[in-house]
Residue, then its C-alpha position, 0 to 999 in steps of 0.5 A: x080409876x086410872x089415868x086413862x079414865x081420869x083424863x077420859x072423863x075429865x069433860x064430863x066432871x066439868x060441864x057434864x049436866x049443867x045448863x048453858x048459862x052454868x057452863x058460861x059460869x063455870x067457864x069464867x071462874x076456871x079462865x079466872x083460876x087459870x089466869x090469877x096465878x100470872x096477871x090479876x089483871x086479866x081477871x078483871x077482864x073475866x069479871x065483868x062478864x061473870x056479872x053479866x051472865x049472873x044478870x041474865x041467869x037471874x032474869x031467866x030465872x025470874x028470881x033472886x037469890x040461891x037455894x043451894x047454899x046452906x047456913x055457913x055458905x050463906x053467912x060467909x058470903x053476907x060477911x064478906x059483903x059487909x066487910x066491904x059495905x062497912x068500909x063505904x061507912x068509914x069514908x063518912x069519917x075519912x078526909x082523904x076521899x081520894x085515896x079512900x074511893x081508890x081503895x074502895x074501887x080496888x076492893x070491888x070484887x070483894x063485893x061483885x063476886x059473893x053477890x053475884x053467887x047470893x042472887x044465883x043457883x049454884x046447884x050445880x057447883x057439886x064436888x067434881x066441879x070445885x075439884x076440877x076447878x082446883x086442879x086447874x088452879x093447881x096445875x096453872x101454878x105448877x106450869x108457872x112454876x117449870x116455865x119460871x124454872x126454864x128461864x133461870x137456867x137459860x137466863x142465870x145458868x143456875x140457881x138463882x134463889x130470890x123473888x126475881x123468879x117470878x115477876x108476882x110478889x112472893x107473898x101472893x105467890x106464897x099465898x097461892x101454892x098454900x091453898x094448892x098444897x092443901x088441895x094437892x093433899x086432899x087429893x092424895x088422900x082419896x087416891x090412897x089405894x095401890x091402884x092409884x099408884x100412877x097418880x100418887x107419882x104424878x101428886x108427888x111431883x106436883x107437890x115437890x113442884x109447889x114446896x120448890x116453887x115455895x123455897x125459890x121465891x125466899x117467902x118467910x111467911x110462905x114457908x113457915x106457913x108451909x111448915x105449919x101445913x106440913x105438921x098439921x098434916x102429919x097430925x092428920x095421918x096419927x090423930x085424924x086418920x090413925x095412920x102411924x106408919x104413913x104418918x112416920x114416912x111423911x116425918x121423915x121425908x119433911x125431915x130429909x127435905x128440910x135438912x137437904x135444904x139448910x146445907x143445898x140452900x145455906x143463904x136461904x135458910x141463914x135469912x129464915x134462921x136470923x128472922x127466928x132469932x130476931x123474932x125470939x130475942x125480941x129484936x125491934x131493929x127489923x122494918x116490920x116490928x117498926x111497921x106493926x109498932x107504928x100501926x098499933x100507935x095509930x090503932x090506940x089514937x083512933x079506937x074504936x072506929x078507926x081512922x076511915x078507908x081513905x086516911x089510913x096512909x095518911x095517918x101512918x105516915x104521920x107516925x112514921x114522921x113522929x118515929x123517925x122513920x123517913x124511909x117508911x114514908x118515901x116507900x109508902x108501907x102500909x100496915x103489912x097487916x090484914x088485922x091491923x089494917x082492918x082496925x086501923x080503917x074500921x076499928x073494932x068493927x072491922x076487926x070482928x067482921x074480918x075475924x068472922x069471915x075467916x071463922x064461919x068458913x073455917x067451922x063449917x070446914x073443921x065439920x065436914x072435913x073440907x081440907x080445901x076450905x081449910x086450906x083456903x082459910x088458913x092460906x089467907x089468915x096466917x098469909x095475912x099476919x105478914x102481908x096487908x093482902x087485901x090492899x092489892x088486887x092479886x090478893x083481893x082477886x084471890x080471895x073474891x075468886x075462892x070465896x066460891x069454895x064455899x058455895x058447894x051444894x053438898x055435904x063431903x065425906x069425912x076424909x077418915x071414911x074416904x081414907x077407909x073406903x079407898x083401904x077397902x077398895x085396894x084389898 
């Protein structure tokens, strides 16, 4: 497939045989991944519709409920539903109710969205629709990005690397271009045969888009995070695909990247280096070791249940307090933790759903070879042991608006076979 056709066709991949109703849905969850990226807060705007029309295709439909989705969809949707619904049981133990329905009212999308696709068909979100999807997402991101990039050089007349590239938290931002890198891989591999070499170039300059939109906004968690992805693809290419060759080209490209990087980038790179010698000489002079300290004190006086949604900042703060650490209590820190969180508010309970939710995905992935799903996952989980991503809408919005990748009705190939096929194809 070439480009012409790739573009010529892109109508058809998105609304090609679906009902008006599935197109009004789909419509709203590409705006939604259009718009997450800038301002969470127009996506709330899309969300109440989406519950409307989910309304009305359910009573056109006269039925509740989605046949479409298999065992492992299902499970992961239930899952992060009573995550939610658990939380509404820890205000019956919490004494702030303020603080807990603020939270609760916060968090409403983690409930809206996978009960709107439990009472739906989604027959229709096929392959090419979550692809297209994606690549909606992605090129967002990626004109974010130049947009960002344009206005340092007219504003700074330089390089400026730090978080005031983009006006979102880079940890969001960071939590993002994971799951767009993933995709973008997944991608390339399908368009593996020479005839495709026009779109390899346009993969490859989106990915050195999202790897320097990554490095910009100085996320440590991002860029290890990203470093990670990177190994486990080159695993990929010698284990997975048994592509030793391509796999030692991507070796030594991540290898002249990371080294042109540590001596064009000396100060990023002097903040990444002192975190790792911090981190490995058990350095606890760095504000989330005493963050994460402070929350497993409060986790042991408040096992197994937790302290409840709405006394969660009230008893860290209390910590701080004993700790001596004034400062954490003007700025408000919460956990910085997704796991933490989750223990501190709900216990164990609330630990053993949040775990669950992130492995019934990420199972039903590994199976089928989903690099997107895995992407999704590995971007929340690993993102999550730095960041307390479910505390704020931009994470909350993400999570919510992707949990519907799991929703695909049918089965992906393997990525070896397509890897195979496209090698067939190009002799």
């Amino acid at each position: 497939m070439n480009m012409k056709t790739f573009f010529v066709n892109i109508k058809e991949r998105m609304f090609g045989g679906i009902t008006v109703l599935e197109g009004v849905e789909y419509a709203l969850l590409l705006l939604m991944a259009v718009v997450l990226p800038y301002d969470w807060q127009l996506m709330m705007w899309l969300l109440p519709l989406f519950v409307v029309n989910a309304a009305v295709r359910v009573a056109v439909a006269r039925r509740v409920g989605n046949p479409s989705l298999d065992k492992g969809a299902r499970w992961t949707l239930w899952l992060l539903v009573a995550f939610y619904a658990y939380q509404l049981v820890s205000m019956l133990y919490s004494s702030n109710h303020a603080d807990g329905w603020d939270m609760i009212v916060r968090r409403l999308p983690m409930l809206v969205m996978p009960v709107c696709l439990l009472c739906v068909d989604t027959k229709y979100f096929d392959s090419e629709k979550r692809r297209a999807m994606m690549w909606v997402f992605t090129l967002s991101l990626t004109v974010k990005f130049l947009f960002c990039f344009v206005r340092m050089l007219v504003v700074h007349h330089g390089f400026v690397f730090s978080s005031t590239f983009d006006a979102v938290h880079h940890s969001y931002v960071s939590l993002y271009l994971l799951l767009a890198m993933g995709f973008v891989y997944s991608e390339w591999l399908k368009f593996s045969g020479s005839e495709h070499r026009a779109m390899r170039c346009v993969l490859y300059a989106i990915a050195i888009m999202l790897a320097a939109y990554m490095v910009i906004v100085v996320s440590r968690a991002g860029i290890a995070a990203m470093a990670v992805m990177l190994v486990a693809m080159v695993l990929h290419q010698f284990f997975g695909l048994h592509e030793t060759r391509r796999g030692m080209v991507m070796v030594a490209a991540f290898a002249i990247c990371g080294i042109s990087a540590y001596f064009l980038l000396p100060d990023n790179m002097r903040r990444l280096t002192k975190t790792f010698d911090e981190m490995t000489e058990g350095d606890t002079s760095d504000a989330r070791y005493l963050i994460f300290g402070s929350s497993l004190k409060a986790i042991g006086e408040s096992m197994p249940f937790g302290v409840g949604i709405g006394d969660k900042n009230d008893v860290l703060a209390e910590v701080y307090e004993d700790t001596g650490n004034e400062k954490f209590i003007a700025a408000q820190y919460n956990s910085h933790n997704i796991y933490l969180d989750a223990m501190l508010t709900m216990g164990i309970p609330g630990l053993v759903l949040l775990l669950s939710f992130f492995a019934v995905p990420a199972v039903a992935a590994w199976r089928r070879g989903d690099i997107v799903l895995l992407s999704y996952v590995f971007a929340v989980a690993f993102s999550g042991l730095f960041e307390a991503l479910l505390n704020r809408q931009m994470g909350i919005m993400f999570v919510a608006l992707f949990c519907c990748l799991v929703c695909m009705n049918e089965k992906m190939e393997p990525e070896r076979l397509l890897h195979k096929v496209a090698g067939l194809q190009s002799r």
